[in-house]
C-alpha positions in Angstrom: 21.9 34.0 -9.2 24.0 31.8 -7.4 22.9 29.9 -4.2 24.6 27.6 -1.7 22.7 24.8 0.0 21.6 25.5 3.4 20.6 21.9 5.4 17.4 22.8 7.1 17.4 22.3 10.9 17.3 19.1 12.8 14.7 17.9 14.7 14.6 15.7 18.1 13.7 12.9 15.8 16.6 13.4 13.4 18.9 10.8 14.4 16.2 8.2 14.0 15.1 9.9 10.3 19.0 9.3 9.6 19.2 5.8 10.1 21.2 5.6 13.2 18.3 4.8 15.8 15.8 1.8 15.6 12.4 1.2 16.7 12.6 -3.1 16.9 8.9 -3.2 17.9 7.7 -2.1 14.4 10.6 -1.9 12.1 12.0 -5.5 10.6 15.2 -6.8 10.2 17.3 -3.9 12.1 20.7 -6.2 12.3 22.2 -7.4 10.2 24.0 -11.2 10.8 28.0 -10.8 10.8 29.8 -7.1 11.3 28.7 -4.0 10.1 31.2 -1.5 8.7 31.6 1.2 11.3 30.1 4.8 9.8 33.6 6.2 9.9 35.3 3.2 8.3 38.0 5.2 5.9 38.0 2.7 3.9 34.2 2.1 3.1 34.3 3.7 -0.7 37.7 2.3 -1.7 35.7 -1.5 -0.5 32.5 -0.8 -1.8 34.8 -0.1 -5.2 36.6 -3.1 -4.7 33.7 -5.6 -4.1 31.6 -4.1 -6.7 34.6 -4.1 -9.5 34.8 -8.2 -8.3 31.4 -9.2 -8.9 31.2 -7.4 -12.4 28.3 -7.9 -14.8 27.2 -10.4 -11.8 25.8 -7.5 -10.2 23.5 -4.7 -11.0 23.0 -1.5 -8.2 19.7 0.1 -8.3 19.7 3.6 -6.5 16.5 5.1 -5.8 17.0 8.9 -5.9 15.4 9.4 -2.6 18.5 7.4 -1.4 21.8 9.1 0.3 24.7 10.8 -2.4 26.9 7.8 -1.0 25.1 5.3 -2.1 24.1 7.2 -5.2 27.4 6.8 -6.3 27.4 3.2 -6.8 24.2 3.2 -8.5 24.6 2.0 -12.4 20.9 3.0 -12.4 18.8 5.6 -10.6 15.4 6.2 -10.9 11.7 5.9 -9.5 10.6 2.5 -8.1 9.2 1.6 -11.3 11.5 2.6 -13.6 14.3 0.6 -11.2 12.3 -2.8 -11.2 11.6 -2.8 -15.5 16.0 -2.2 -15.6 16.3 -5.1 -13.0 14.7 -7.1 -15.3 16.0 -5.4 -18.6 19.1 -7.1 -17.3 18.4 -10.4 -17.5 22.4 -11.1 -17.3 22.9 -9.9 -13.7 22.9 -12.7 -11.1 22.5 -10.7 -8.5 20.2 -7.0 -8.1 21.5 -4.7 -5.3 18.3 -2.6 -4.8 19.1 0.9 -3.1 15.0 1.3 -2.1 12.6 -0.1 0.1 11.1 -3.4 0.6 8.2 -3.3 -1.9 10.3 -2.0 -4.4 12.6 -4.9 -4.2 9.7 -7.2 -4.2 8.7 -5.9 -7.4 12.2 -6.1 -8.8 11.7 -9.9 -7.7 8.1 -10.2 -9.5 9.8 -8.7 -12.3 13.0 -10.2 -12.7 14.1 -13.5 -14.6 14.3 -17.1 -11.8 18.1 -17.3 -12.1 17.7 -13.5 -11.0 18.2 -12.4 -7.0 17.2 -9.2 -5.4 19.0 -8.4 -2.5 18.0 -5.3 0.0 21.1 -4.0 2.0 19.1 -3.5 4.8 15.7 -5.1 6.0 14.2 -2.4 7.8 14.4 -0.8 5.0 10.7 -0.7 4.7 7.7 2.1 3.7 5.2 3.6 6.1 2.6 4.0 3.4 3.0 0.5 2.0 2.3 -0.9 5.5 -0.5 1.4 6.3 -2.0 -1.4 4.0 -2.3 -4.7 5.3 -3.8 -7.5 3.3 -6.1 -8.5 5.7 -7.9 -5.0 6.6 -8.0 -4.6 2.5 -9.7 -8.0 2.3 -12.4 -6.9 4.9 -13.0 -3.9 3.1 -13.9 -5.9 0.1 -16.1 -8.3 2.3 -18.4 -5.4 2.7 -18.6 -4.0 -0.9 -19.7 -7.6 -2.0 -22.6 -7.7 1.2 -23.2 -4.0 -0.1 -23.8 -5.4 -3.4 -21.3 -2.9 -5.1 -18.0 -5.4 -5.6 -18.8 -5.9 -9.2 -18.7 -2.1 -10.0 -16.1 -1.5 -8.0 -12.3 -1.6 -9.4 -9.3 -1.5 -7.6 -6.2 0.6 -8.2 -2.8 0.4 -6.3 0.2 3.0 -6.3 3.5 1.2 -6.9 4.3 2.0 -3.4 2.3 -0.8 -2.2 3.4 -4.4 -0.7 3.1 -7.6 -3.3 0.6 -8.7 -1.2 -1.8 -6.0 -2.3 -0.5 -5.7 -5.9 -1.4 -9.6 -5.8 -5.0 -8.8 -4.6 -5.6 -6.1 -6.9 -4.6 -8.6 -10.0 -7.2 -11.2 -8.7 -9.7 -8.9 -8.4 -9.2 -7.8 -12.4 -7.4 -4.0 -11.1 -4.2 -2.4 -12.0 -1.2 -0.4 -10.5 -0.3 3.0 -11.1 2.7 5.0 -10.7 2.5 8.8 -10.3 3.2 9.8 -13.2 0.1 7.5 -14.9 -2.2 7.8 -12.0 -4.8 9.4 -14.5 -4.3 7.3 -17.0 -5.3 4.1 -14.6 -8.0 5.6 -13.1 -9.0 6.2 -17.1 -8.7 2.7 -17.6 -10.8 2.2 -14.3 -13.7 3.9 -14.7 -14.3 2.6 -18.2 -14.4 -1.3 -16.3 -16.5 -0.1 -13.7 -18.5 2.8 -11.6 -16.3 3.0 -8.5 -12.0 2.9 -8.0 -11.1 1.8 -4.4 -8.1 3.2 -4.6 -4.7 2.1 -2.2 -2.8 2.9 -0.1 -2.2 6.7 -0.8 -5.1 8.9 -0.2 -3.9 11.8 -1.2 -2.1 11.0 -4.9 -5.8 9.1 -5.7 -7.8 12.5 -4.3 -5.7 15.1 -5.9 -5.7 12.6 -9.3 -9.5 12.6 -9.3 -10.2 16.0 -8.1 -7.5 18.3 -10.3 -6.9 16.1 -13.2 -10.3 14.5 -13.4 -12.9 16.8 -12.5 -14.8 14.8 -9.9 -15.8 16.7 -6.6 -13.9 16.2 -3.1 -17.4 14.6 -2.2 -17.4 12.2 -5.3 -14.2 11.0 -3.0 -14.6 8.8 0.4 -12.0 7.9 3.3 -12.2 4.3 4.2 -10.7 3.8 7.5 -9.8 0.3 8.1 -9.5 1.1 12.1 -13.1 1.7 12.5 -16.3 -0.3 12.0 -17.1 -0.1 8.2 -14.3 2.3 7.1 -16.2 4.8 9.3 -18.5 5.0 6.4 -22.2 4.5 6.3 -23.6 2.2 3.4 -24.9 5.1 1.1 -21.6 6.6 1.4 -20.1 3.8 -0.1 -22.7 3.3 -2.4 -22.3 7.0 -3.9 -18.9 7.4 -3.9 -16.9 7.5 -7.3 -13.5 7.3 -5.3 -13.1 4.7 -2.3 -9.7 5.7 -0.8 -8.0 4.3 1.9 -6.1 6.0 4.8 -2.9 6.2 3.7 -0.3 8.4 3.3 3.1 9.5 2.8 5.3 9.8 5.7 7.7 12.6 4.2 4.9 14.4 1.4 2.4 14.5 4.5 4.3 16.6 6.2 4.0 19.5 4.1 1.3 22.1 4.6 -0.7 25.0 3.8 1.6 27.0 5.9 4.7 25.6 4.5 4.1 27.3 1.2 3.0 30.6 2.8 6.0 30.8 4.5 7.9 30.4 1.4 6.8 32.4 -0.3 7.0 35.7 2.3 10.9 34.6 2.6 11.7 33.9 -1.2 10.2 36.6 -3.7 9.4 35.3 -7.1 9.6 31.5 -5.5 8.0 29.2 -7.7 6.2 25.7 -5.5 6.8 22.2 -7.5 5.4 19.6 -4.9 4.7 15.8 -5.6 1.0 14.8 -6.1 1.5 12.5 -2.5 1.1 15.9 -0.6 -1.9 17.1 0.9 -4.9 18.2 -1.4 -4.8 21.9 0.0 -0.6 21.7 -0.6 -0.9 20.4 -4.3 -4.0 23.4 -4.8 -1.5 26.1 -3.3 1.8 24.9 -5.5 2.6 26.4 -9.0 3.0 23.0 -10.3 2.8 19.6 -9.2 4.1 16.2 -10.2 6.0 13.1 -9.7 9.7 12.4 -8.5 11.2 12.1 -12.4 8.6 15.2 -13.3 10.5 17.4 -10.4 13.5 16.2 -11.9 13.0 16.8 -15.7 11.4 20.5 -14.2 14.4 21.6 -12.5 17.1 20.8 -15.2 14.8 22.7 -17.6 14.2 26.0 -15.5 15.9 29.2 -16.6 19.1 30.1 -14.5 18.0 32.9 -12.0 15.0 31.2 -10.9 14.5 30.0 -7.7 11.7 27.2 -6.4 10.8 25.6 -3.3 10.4 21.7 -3.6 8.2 19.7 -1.6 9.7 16.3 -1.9 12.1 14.1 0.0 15.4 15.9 1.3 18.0 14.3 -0.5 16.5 14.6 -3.8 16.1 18.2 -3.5 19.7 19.0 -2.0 21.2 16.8 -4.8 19.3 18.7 -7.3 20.2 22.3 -5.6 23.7 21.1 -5.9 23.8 20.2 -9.5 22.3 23.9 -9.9 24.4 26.5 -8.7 22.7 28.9 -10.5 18.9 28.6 -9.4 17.7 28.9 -5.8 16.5 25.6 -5.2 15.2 25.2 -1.6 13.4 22.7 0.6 9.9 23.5 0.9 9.9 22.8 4.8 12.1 24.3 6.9 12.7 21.4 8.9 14.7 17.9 8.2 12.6 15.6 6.4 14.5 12.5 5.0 12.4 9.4 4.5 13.4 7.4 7.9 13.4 4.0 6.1 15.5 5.0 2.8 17.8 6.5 5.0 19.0 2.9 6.1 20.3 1.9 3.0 24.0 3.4 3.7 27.3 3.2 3.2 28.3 0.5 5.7 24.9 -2.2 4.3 26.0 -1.2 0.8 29.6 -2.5 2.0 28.3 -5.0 3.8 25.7 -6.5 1.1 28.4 -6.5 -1.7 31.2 -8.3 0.5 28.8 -11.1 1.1 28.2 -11.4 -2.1 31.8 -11.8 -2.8 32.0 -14.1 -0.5 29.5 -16.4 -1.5 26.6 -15.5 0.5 23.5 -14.2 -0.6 22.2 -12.2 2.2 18.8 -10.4 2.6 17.3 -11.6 -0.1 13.5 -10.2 -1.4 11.3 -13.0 -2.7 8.0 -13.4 -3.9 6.1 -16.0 -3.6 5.0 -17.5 -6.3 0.8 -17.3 -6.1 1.1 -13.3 -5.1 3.7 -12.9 -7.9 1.4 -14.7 -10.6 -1.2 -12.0 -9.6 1.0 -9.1 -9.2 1.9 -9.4 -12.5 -1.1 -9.4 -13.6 -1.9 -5.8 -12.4 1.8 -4.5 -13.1 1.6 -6.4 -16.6 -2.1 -4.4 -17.3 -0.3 -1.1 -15.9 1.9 -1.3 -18.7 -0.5 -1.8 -21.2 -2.7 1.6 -20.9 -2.8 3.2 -23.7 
């Protein structure tokens, strides 16, 4: 079988989920300081290619692989946010780290990363809807009331990667650990054997579908703490009971998915086999074939028999890139509508261009630091993340 890809269709909002609109009351940083390569600029891989070549072995480019094919291109590393920030700092040689992600993953590049080490983020509002859906303040409420509950001492918190320093740095004073997607389990493992109860940030749905399908527990051993209502919107004994405390987060892109989404799939594409990311919806993840994280999808597609065909359920570039370097499966997006992560999407061409000719010049510009109280702590979760068995 061979396939070609087809770009599912734009929406009213696709400009914005390209990059080229900007929301300035709740996106940072959208300008940058000096001129911005024009989108069209002819010349924009021939100087990204000449600026790069300058700074050598003084810079390192991390490429997410959520992040555009143009940007890919410069990448000397793609990966996961994890696996990005541990070769930031596997590379303690590079003055400079270019990081083709979002804002927390370039903090944690920072936390990770040597002192004579700077992480630089093409663009600022490059951000992540989930991370801010958890603000240090609303999570340090939240605790407030476990400790007048009582239940504080039990209670053991675990953050997703995708989470601001801040709350990595809250989650290593209070004796927790981060988790990636691919070692969600093993965390909550490592939880549950400190304590009787995870609070678990920001994403609700990777800590519900970890608990429930890999687990065992119950969707009512699981709790929704709302930090926009009084309490969570939970009463006392529901905190009390509750094996999993999540908060109400979510995934932009994975949320988008639904119930329908597969159905429909699976009427237009016979034999179609549904490999979704454990950030989608509970009753999404129940209805797919097989489920995992970003590298999983990955490692899942370059193994699958030619002939076979599979609708993914993760962030468009990813899957086009991967339908591309398989001609011969039918790899399709799982919705049938445009659904690039908004804030990824701003890390392009002309701030890659931009970013490196700074650097050339002498200027360090955007720069991602920690400070150095939240980055003690931080470390202290990522550093117990790392050691689970």
């Amino acid at each position: 079988m061979t396939s070609t890809w087809t770009e599912p269709a734009n929406t009213a909002t696709a400009l914005l989920l390209l990059g080229r609109g900007t929301d300035p009351a709740s996106e940072r940083g959208v300008d940058c300081p000096g001129d911005l390569p024009a989108p069209s600029d002819p010349d924009l891989v021939a100087r990204a290619t000449a600026a790069k070549a300058a700074l050598g072995e003084r810079v390192f480019v991390l490429g997410h692989h959520y992040q555009r094919d143009e940007v890919i291109q410069f990448a000397d590393v793609t990966g996961d946010s994890f696996k990005l920030a541990r070769e930031a700092a596997a590379r303690p040689d590079a003055e400079f780290i270019v990081f083709c992600g979002v804002h927390f993953m370039a903090e944690s590049a920072d936390i990770l990363t040597g002192p004579g080490q700077q992480v630089i983020l093409p663009d600022l509002a490059a951000g992540c809807s989930m991370a801010d859906m958890a603000v240090l303040g609303q999570v340090e409420t939240a605790w407030e009331q476990f400790t007048d509950l009582g239940i504080a001492d039990d209670v053991v918190p675990v953050t997703y990667m995708n989470s601001s320093a801040d709350i990595k740095g809250f989650v290593g004073r209070n004796n927790g650990v981060v988790c990636t997607s691919s070692n969600a389990k093993r965390a909550l493992d490592w939880a549950f054997e400190q304590g009787q109860q995870v609070f678990f940030l920001p994403d609700q749905h990777l800590g519900r579908n970890t608990a429930v399908l890999e687990m065992g527990f119950d969707l009512d051993d699981c709790v929704l703490y709302d930090p926009h209502k009084p309490h969570g919107g939970l009463t006392p004994e529901q905190l009390r009971d509750a094996k999993m405390i999540l908060w109400r987060g979510h995934c932009s892109v994975h949320g988008r998915f639904t119930i329908d989404s597969v159905r429909e799939v699976r009427e237009r594409v016979p034999g179609v086999r549904v490999l979704v990311h454990p950030e989608c919806r509970h009753d999404v993840v129940r209805a797919a074939d097989e489920v995992g994280s970003t590298e999983y999808i990955i490692r899942a597609l370059d193994a699958a028999p030619a002939g076979s065909a599979w609708a993914v359920g993760t962030e468009l570039n990813l899957v086009r890139r991967m339908a591309l370097a398989h001609p011969d499966k039918h790899i399709t997006f799982l919705d049938r509508t445009v659904c690039y992560c908004s804030t990824m999407n701003r890390i392009d061409l002309p701030h890659l261009v931009w970013a490196l000719e700074e650097l050339v010049a002498g200027r360090v510009p955007n720069r991602i630091t920690v400070d150095e109280d939240t980055a003690k702590y931080a470390r202290v979760a990522l550093d117990q993340m790392l050691a689970l068995p």
